[in-house]
N, C-alpha and C positions, 0 to 999 in steps of 0.2 A: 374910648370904649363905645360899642354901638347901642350900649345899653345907660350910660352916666352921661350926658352932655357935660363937657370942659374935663373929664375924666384920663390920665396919658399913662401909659406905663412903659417904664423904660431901663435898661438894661444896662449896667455901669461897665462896661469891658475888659480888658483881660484879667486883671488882677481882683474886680470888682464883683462878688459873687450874689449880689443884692438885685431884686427887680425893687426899683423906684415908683413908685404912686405920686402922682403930679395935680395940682387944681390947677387948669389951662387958664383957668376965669380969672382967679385970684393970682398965677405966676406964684403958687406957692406948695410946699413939698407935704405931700400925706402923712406915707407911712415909705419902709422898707421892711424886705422880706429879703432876707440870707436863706438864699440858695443852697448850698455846701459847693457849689463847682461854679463856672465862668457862663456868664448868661449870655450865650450868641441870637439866640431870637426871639423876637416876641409876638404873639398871633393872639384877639380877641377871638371866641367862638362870635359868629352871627345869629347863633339857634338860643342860648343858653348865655347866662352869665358867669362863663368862665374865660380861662387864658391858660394856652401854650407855651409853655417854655422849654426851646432847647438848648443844652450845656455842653461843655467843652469839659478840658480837666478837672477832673478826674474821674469825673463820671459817666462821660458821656451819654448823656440820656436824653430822652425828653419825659416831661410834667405836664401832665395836665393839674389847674389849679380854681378852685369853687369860690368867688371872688364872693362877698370882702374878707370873708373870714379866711382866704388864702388854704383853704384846708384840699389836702392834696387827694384828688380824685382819682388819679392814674399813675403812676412811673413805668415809663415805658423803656425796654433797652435791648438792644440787638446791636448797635452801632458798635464798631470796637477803638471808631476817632470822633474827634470833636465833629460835633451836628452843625455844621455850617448852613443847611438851608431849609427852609421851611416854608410848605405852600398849601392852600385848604382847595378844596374841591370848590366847584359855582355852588351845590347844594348845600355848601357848611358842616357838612358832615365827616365827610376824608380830610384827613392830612395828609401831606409826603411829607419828607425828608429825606434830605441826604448828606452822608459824612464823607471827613475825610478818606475814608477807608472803599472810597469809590462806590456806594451801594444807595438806594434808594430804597426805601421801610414806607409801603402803604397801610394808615392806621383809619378805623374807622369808629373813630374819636366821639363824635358827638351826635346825638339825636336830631331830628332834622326838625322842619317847625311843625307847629300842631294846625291843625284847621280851629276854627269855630264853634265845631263840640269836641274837641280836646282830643280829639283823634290823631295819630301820626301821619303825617302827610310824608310823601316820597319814600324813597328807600334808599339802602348804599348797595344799588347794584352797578354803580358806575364804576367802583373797584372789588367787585366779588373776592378778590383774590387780600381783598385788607385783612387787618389783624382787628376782630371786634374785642371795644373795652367796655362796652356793656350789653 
């Protein structure tokens, strides 16, 4: 995490519908979080203390999730195959993905960072065309 030093989260594969919480420091395991579907990817936000997940069967979806309390901030779904790829914009603010179903989904996931008097800095006009979740 860019926000917990020794913090790892990690995704147990096909049959494993859990994101894993790690202490890197200690080589010792958190917590788990059951997903309901196959966790293909994992993405920390840079802006925010949250995490990305996209799923595979049955739901194809992605999650946005409000770390530690894991409480779900977003469900997002357009895909109609498992989310095989996941990538965030340089500003922290977009994601993409793309699924099996040959399609790429620009979302504009997260707030960007703040200045100094708590003001929004940047904007998401480097994908105008995303799907805004807040």
């Amino acid at each position: 995490s860019p926000h917990q030093h020794g913090l790892l989260a990690s995704g147990g594969g096909t049959a494993d519908r859990c994101i894993r919480f790690w202490n890197t420091l200690t080589s010792t395991p958190l917590n788990c979080v059951d997903t309901g579907s196959q966790v293909c990817n994992l993405m920390w936000s840079r802006n925010v203390n949250e995490l990305v997940s996209t799923h595979g069967y049955s739901l194809n979806q992605i999650i946005v999730w409000r770390y530690p309390f894991m409480s779900k901030v977003a469900t997002l779904t357009g895909h109609t195959y498992r989310v095989l790829y996941l990538a965030m914009s340089p500003d922290g603010q977009t994601i993409v993905t793309g699924a099996g179903d040959e399609t790429l989904r620009f979302w504009n996931a997260f707030p960007g960072p703040k200045s100094k008097d708590g003001s929004q800095l940047g904007s998401s006009l480097l994908f105008p065309s995303g799907i805004d979740l807040r």
